[in-house]
C-alpha positions in Angstrom: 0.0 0.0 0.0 1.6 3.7 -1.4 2.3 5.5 1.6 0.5 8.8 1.9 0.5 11.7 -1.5 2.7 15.0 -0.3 0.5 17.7 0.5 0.6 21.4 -1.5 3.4 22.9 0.9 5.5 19.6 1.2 7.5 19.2 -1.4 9.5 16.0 -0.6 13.4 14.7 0.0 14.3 15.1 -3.7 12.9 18.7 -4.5 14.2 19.7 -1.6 18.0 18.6 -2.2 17.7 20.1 -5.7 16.6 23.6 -4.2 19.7 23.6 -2.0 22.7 24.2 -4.1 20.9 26.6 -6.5 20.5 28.9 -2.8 23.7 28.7 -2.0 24.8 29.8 -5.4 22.3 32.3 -5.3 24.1 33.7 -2.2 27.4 33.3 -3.6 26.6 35.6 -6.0 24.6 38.4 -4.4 26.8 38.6 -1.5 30.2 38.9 -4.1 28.5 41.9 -5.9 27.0 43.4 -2.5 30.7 43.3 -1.5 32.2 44.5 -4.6 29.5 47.5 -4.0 29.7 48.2 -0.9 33.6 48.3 -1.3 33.3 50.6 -4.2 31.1 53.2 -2.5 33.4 53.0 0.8 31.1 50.9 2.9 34.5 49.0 4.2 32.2 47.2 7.3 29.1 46.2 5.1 31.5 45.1 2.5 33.6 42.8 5.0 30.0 41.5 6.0 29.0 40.8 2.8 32.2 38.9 2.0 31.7 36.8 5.2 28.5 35.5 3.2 30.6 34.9 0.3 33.0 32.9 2.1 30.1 31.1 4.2 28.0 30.2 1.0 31.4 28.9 -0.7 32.3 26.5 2.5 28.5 25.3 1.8 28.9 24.9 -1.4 32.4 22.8 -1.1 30.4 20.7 1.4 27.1 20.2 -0.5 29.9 18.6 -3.4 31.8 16.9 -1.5 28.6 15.0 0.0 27.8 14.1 -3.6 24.6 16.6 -4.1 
């Protein structure tokens, strides 16, 4: 007997896992050009913030690879 059908909100293990390295990506790449930005216009702390998040999305990145996703 099929277990129960995924409800409108639950999108299940699979979508899930493909969702997850397109965000961090999508971080990777917001946070470089915030920082590039905010370096430019002489934002020095916001910029150092922002690469934090670069740095932070590219250790999740490495790690989502590494695990084989």
């Amino acid at each position: 007997m099929p277990g129960p059908s995924p409800g409108p909100g639950d999108m299940g293990g699979s979508a899930h896992l493909s969702w997850e390295p397109a965000s961090y990506w999508l971080l990777y790449v917001v946070a470089l050009v915030a920082a590039l930005v905010h370096w430019r216009l002489g934002n020095h702390a916001m910029a150092v913030v922002c690469g934090c998040a670069v740095a932070a999305s590219v250790g999740l990145i490495v790690r989502l690879h590494r695990n084989g996703a």
